[in-house]
C-alpha positions in Angstrom: -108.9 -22.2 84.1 -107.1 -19.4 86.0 -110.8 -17.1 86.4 -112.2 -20.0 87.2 -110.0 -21.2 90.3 -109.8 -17.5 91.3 -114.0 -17.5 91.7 -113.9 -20.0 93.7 -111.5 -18.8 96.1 -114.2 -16.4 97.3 -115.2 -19.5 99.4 -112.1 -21.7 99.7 -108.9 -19.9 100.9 -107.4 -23.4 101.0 -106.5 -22.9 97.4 -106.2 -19.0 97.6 -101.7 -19.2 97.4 -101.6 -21.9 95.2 -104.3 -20.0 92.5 -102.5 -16.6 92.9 -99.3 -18.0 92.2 -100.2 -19.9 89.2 -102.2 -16.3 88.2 -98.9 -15.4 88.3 -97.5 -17.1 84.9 -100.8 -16.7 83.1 -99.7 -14.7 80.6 -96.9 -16.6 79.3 -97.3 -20.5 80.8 -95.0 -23.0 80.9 -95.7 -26.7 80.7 -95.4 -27.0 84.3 -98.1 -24.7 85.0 -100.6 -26.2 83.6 -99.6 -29.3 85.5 -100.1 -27.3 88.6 -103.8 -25.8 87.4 -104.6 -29.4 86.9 -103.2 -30.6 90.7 -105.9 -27.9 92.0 -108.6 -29.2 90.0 -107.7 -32.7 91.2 -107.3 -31.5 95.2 -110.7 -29.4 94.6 -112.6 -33.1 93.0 -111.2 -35.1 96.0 -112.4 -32.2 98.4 -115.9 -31.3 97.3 -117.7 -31.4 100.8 -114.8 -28.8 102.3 -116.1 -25.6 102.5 -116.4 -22.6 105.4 -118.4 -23.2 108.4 -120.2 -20.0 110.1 -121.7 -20.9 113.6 -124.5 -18.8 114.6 -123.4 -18.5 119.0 -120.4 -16.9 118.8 -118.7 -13.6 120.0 -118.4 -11.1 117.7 -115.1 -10.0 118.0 -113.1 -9.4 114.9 -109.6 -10.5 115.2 -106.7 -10.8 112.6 -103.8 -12.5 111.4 -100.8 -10.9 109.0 -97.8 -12.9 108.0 -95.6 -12.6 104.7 -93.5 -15.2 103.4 -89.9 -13.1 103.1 -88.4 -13.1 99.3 -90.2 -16.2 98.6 -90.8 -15.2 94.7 -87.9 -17.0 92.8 -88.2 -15.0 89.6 -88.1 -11.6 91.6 -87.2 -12.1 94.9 -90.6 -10.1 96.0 -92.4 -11.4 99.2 -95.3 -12.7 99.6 -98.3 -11.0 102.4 -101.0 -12.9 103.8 -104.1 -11.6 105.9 -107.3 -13.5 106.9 -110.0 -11.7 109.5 -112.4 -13.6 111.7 -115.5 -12.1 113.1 -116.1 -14.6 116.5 -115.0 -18.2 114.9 -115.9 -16.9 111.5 -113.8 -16.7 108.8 -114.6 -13.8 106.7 -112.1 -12.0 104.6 -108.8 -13.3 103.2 -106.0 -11.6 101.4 -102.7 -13.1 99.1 -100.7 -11.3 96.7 -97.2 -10.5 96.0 -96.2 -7.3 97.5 -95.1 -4.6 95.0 -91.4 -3.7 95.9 -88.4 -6.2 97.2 -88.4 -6.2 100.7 -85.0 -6.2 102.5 -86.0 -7.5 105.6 -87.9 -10.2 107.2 -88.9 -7.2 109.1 -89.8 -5.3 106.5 -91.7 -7.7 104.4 -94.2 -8.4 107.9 -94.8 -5.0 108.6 -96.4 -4.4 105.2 -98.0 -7.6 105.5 -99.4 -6.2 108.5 -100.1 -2.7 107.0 -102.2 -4.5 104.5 -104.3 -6.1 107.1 -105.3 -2.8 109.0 -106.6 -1.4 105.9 -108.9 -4.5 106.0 -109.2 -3.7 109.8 -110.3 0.1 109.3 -112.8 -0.6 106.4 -114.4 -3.4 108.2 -115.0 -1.6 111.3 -116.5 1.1 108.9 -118.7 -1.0 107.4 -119.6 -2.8 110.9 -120.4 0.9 112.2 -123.0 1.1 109.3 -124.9 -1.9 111.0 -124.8 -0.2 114.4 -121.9 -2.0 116.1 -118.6 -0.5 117.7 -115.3 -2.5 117.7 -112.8 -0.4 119.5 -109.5 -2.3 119.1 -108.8 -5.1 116.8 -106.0 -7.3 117.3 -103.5 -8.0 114.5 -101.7 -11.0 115.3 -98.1 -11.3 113.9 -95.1 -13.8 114.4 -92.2 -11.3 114.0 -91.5 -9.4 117.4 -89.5 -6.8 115.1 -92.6 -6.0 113.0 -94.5 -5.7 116.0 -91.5 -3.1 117.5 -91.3 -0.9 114.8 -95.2 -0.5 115.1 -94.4 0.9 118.4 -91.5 3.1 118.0 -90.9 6.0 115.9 -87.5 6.9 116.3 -86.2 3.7 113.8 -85.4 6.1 111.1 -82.6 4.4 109.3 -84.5 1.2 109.4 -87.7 2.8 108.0 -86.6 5.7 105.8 -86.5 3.2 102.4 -90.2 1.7 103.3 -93.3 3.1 101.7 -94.9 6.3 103.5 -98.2 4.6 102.9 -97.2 1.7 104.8 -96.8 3.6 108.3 -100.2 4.4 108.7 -100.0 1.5 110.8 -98.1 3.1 112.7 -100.7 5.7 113.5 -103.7 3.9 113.8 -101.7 1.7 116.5 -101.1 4.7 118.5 -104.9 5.9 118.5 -105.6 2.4 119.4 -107.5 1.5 116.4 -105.3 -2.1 116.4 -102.7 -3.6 118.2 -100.1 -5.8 116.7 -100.0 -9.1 119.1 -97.1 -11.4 118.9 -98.2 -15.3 118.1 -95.9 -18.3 117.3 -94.8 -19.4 114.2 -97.1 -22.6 114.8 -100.3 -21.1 115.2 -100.0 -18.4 112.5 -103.1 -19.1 110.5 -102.2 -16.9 107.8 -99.2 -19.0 106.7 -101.8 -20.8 104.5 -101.9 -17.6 102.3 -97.9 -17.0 101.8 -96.3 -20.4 101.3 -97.0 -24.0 100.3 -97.9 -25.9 103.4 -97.1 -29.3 104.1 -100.0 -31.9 104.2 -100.4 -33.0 107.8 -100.0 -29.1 108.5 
């Protein structure tokens, strides 16, 4: 039930947290797991004509968002990240999966969030050179202004020494202008869909 929820979250992202979670407990599940694999299948029957719309005018800027859901794992305490990428209006590549070590920070847990999604960002633009076409600097948009600050300043030693080197390679490819970590509001952070379990009307 699990591989068969995760295929199709190649082209609905709307189930992409819930799925991954539940991937989560697939080696040993509980009673209450099942319950939850059966919700999705439910939410998937009563929304069979959802699905991704690409329109063909659009600008073809590619544009990101990064968010992380801080210690939301109750078994582990690890967080959550959360990337999608839009080329123009065009939803394109999404990302959700528990992040490896315990973040101690809100800031912290963003700014590998955020790492993750200029990996995406560098490997796209790669792959977009291949077809002839030059994007100079993609935005990541972020809702933590500290993230976003540490991105920009090297000195924070203290504050950085216990994250993963790997991870500050944002860091660099901010300062050669590859991206640029933009601050957006809470409210319209699209990639919240991908770290926590969203209310209905939202």
């Amino acid at each position: 039930m699990i591989g068969s929820l995760l295929y199709i979250t190649s082209s609905r992202p709307d189930i992409m947290f819930s799925v991954c979670l539940c991937a989560r407990y697939q080696s040993n599940p509980k009673e209450s797991h099942i319950k939850a694999v059966k919700r999705i299948f439910r939410y998937l029957n009563n929304t069979i004509n959802y699905g991704l719309f690409y329109p063909k005018s659009c600008t073809f800027d590619l544009l990101s968002y990064s968010d992380a859901d801080f210690a939301g794992c109750k078994s582990d305490r690890k967080s959550t990240s959360g990337t999608c990428h839009f080329l123009g209006h065009s939803l394109v590549s999404w990302f959700s999966k528990k992040q490896n070590s315990v973040s101690l920070s809100t800031t912290e847990a963003e700014y590998i969030a955020a790492s993750v999604a200029c990996a995406q960002i560098i490997w796209m633009k790669q792959t977009l050179l291949d077809y002839g076409m030059t994007i100079t600097n993609s935005p990541i948009m972020c809702d933590n202004t500290s993230a976003i600050n540490l991105s920009k300043n090297p000195v924070h030693h203290s504050r950085t020494k216990h994250i993963d080197i790997r991870h500050h390679f944002l860091r660099d490819h901010a300062l050669k202008g590859d991206i640029s970590l933009t601050f957006i509001s809470t409210d319209n952070q699209i990639a919240d869909i991908f770290t926590k379990p969203l209310k209905e009307d939202t």
